[in-house]
N, C-alpha and C positions, 0 to 999 in steps of 0.2 A: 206174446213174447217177441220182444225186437231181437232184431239179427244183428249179430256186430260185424264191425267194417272186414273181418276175419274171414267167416261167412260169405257174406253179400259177396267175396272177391275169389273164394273158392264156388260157390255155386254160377257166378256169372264165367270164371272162367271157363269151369269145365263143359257150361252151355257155347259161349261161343266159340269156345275152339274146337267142340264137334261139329258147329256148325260151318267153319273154316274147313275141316277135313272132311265135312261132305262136300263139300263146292268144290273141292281142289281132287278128288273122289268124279264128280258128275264132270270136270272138265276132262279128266282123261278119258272120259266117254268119246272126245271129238279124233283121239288119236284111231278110231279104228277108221280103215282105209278105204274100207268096202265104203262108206258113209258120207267122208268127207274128204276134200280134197283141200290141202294146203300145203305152202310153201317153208322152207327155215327160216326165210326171213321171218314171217308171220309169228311162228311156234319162239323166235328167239326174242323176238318182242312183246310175247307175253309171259315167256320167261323172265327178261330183264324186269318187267313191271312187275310181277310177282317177287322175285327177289330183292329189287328194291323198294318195296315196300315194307316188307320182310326187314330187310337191315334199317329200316327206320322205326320199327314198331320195336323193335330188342333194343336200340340205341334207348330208346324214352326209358326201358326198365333198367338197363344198368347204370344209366349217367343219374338215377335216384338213388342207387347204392353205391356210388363213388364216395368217399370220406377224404375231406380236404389233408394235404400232407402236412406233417406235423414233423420237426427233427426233436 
């Protein structure tokens, strides 16, 4: 039995986005202090890269659900 595009997008999403919340999960690993040493600067530029990435991945899904204006 094939899987429809319904499917294939409910099953790859809820794989990759646990796979994103363990990454984002193992990096706050770096925050214990005993371990590692870093700077704000550091931690705010992988902040900024993470959240800009972040507003570019949601941007691709809602500008597919924009509907052109109509009076």
């Amino acid at each position: 039995m094939t899987e429809t595009r319904q499917e294939r997008f409910k099953r790859l999403a809820i794989y990759r986005t646990n796979a994103v919340l363990e990454k984002l999960r193992i990096l706050g690993n770096l925050s214990n202090k005993t371990n590692y040493d870093y700077s704000d600067d550091e931690i705010n530029k992988i902040f900024y890269a993470i959240d800009s990435q972040l507003r570019n991945v949601k941007a691709r899904f809602i500008s597919r659900n924009k509907k052109e204006f109509k009076l």
